[in-house]
N, C-alpha and C positions, 0 to 999 in steps of 0.2 A: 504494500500500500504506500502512497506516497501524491502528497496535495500541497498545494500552496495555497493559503489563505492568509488577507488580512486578520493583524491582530486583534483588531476591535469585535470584526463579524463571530470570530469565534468564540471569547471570549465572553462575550456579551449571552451567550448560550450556553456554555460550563457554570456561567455562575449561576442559572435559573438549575442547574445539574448538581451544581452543589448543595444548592439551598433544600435540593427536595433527598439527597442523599444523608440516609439517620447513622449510619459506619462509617466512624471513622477511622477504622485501622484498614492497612494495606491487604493484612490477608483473606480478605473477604471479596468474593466477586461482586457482594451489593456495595464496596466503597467504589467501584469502578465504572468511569463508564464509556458506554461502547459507540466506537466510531468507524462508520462506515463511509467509505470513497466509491461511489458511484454515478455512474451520466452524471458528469459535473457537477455532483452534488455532494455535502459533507450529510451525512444523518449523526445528529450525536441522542444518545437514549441514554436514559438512567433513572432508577428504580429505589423505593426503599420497600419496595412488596405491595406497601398500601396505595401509593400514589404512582403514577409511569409519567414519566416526561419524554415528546419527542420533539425537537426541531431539525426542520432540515434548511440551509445553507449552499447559495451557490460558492464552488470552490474552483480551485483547476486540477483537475486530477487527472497525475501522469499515469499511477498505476490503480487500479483497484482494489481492495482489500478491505477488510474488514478485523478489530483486534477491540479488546478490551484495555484498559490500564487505570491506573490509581487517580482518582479525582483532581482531589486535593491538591495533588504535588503537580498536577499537569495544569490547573488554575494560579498556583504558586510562579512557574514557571513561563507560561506565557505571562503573565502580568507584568514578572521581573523586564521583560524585553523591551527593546524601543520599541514606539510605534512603528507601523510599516508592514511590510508584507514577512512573511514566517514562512517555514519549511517543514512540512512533519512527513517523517517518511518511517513505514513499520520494516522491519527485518529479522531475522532469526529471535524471536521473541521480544525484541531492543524496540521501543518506542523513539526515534530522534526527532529530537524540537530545537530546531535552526532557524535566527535570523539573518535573514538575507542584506542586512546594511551595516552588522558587526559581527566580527570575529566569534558567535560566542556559541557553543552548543552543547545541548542537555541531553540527556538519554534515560529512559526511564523504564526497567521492566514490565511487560505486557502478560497477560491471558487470554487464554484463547477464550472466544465467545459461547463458546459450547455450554456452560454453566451458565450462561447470564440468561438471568429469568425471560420467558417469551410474552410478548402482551397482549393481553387478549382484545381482541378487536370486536367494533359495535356492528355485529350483527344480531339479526331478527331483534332489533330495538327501534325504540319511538324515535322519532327524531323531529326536533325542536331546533327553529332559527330565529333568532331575538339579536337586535339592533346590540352592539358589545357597549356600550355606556350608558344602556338600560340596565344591562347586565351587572355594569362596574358601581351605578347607583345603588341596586338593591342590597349589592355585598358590602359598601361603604355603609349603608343605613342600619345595617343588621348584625357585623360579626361579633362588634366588639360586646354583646350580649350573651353571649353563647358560655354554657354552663365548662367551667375546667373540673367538677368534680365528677373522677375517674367513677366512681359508683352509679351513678348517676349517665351511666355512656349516652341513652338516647336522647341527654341535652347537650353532646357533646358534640354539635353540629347545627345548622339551620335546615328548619323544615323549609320542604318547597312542595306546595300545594296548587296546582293547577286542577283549575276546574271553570267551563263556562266561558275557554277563550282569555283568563285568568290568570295570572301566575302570581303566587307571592308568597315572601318570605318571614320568618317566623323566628326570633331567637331566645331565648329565655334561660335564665341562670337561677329561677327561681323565687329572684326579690323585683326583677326587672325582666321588661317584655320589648323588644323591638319588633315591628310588625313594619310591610311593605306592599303594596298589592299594586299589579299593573296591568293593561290592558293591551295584551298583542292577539296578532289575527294569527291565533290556535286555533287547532279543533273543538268547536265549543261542546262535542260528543265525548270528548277525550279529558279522562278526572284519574290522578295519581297524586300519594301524598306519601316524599320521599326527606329520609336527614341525611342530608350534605358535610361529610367531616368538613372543617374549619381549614387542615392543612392545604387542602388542592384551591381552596377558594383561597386563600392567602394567597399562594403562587402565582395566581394567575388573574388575578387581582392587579398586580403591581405589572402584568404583562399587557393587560384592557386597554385599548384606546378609545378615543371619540369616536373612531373610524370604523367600516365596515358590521359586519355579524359576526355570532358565536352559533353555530351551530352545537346544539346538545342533544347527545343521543342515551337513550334512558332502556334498560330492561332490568329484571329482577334485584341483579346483584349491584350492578355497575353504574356508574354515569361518566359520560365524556362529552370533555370539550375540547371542540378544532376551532383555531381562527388562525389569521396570518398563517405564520409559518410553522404551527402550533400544535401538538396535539398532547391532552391532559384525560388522564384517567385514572377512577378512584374504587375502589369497593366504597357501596352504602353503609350507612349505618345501620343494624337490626334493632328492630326495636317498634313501640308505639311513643310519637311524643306525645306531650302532655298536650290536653283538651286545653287551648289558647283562647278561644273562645269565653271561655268562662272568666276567663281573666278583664277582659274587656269591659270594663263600665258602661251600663246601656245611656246612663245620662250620667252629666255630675252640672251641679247647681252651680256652680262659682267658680270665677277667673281670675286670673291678671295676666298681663302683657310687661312685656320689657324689652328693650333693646337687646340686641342677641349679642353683638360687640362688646357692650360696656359689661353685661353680664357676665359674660364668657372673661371677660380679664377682670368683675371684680372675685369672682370666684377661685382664679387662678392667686392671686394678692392674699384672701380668704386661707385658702390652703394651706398655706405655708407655715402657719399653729393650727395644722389638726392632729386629733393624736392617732397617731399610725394605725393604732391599733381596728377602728372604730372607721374611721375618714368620714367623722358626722362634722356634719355642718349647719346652723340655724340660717333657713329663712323668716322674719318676719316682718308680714306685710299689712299694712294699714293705708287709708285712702290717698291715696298719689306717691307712695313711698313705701322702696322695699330694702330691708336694714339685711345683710348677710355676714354672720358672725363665726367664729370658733373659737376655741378655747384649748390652749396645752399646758394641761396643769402645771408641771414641771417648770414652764419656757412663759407663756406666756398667751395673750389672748389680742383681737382683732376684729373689728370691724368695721363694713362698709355700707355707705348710704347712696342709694340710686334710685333716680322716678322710675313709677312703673305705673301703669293704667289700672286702678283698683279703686273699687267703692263696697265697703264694706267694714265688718267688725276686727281690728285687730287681731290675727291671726300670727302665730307661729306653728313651721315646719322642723323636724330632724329628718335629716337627710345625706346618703352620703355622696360623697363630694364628687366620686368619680361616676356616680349613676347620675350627675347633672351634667359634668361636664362633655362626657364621649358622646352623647346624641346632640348635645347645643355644639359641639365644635366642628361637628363632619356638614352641618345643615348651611345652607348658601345663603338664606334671608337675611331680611333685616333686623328683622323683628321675630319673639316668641310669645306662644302663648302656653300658659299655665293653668288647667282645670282641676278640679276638686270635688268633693263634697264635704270633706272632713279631713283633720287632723292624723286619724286614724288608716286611712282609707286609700286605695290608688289615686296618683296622678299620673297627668295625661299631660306630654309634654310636644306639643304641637308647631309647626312651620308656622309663619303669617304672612301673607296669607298661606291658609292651608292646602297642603301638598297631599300625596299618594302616600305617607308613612306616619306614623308617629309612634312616640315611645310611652311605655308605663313603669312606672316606680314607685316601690312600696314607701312609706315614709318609714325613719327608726323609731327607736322607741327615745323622749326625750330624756337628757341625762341627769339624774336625779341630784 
């Protein structure tokens, strides 16, 4: 095998390789990954069982071949080089990675491919085409909800519920609910309600543009997604998630409004005496004015005063800090709105004007 590629094109494709590879010691065939030189194209794949990554790259390839080798140190190695065009050419087991504008070259032990996991491909499954920064919204408005408690596996993911031409996303951790719901031209005959591990949506997350579709392809076990030069796929999550529905407040009595900007940095100001432990934070709010406080016993205590749109009886919230900030700081408005009925009870934490998503958050308990 032997190709000449720029530095950047390749590069820029090990690292999406690296990020999804979980081994990292050398003598495993899942730290490596496999490159293939064919019709002018590079394929680079890599696996860590649960997620498959493939890109493929045009290159110039003088011979053809195919080889495995160690991730890490072949990301290490090209990075080290100047920019400019590279040389990689496979041989008697030896990996070499030469640049062509300095003296300088690396060599690194290979594997043969034999061992490297095979990927199973989207056939006899549904297949789904959604605009990709439709796609990139509903994962920005939802992941950072998603449950990390290992016991609890089927909130360790976002539901995706298509139904009625439908689609929308679901994340909950428990004390907190991100919801998203969108309207593309689906089969409005066609209803599935699937949890999406967090890992494959990260990765590919940070790959989304403004630009073209994601095609997604769905059967029992699996879901994949192709776009660009792209192909991502994951085992589902097993399981039932929780009835989200119930969760949802059919009415709530009482609002306020605030600036999403001045909120968003006086609560970042806020934070900084919370106590770690807890990350509670007081809202209270009174007619045209909302006071946001904390306290670290220890250190010391803070607050801050900002209009807000309210008419009503002095009211304080317990709250934690990070369940207000991760939905107000991913949102584009200008403005937010805040619902209620109670002290006690969910809120509802809204776009203004209102969008396709909003979030819910339990209040704490306040501190005695």
């Amino acid at each position: 095998m032997k190709f000449n590629s720029e530095k950047s094109a390749i590069l820029k494709e090990l690292l999406i390789a690296q990020e999804i590879i979980a081994t990292k010691t050398s003598v495993s065939i899942l730290s490596n990954v496999l490159l293939i030189a064919k019709d002018a194209k590079l394929t680079i794949k890599a696996t860590d069982v649960k997620v498959n990554f493939e890109a493929v790259i045009p290159v110039d390839v003088e011979e053809e071949g195919k080889t495995t080798v160690f991730c890490s140190k072949l990301v290490s190695i090209i990075n080290s080089l100047p920019d400019g065009e590279i040389e990689i050419l496979e041989k008697n087991q030896k990996l070499h990675i030469n640049s062509i504008s300095k003296k300088v070259k690396f060599q690194l032990n290979t594997i043969s491919d034999t061992d490297f996991p095979s990927f199973i491909e989207p056939e006899d499954s549904i297949s789904i085409e959604i605009p990709a920064i439709e796609l990139k919204k509903m994962i920005t408005n939802t992941i950072f909800a998603v449950s990390e408690d290992q016991a609890r596996y089927f909130m360790n993911g976002i539901c995706m519920h298509i139904s009625q031409g439908n689609m929308l996303f679901v994340a909950t951790d428990g004390r907190r609910l991100s919801y998203i719901k969108k309207q593309f031209n689906l089969n409005e005959s066609y209803e599935n309600e699937i949890i999406i591990p967090t890992k494959i949506l990260n990765v590919i997350h940070k790959k989304l543009t403004e630009n073209g579709n994601v095609s997604i392809y769905l059967n029992e076990k699996y879901i994949f997604f192709n776009f660009a030069n792209y192909k991502f796929s994951s085992p589902l999550i097993e399981g039932k998630f929780p009835n989200y529905e119930k969760v949802i407040p059919e009415k709530q009595e009482f609002s306020f409004e605030v600036n999403r900007k001045e909120f968003l940095e006086a609560l970042k100001r806020v934070s900084l005496l919370v106590e770690k432990e807890f990350n509670r934070v007081y809202l209270e709010i009174s007619s045209g004015k909302l006071v946001i406080s904390s306290n670290e016993k220890e250190i010391g205590a803070v607050n801050e005063e900002i209009p807000c749109n309210f008419v009503g009886n002095n009211t304080v919230f317990a709250l934690n800090y990070s369940y207000l900030e991760d939905p107000i700081k991913v949102m584009e408005s200008d403005d937010v709105k805040i619902q209620f009925n109670d002290t006690e009870h969910a809120m509802t934490i809204l776009s203004l004007p209102e969008q396709d998503f909003f979030h819910i958050v339990m209040p704490m308990r306040k501190e005695e």
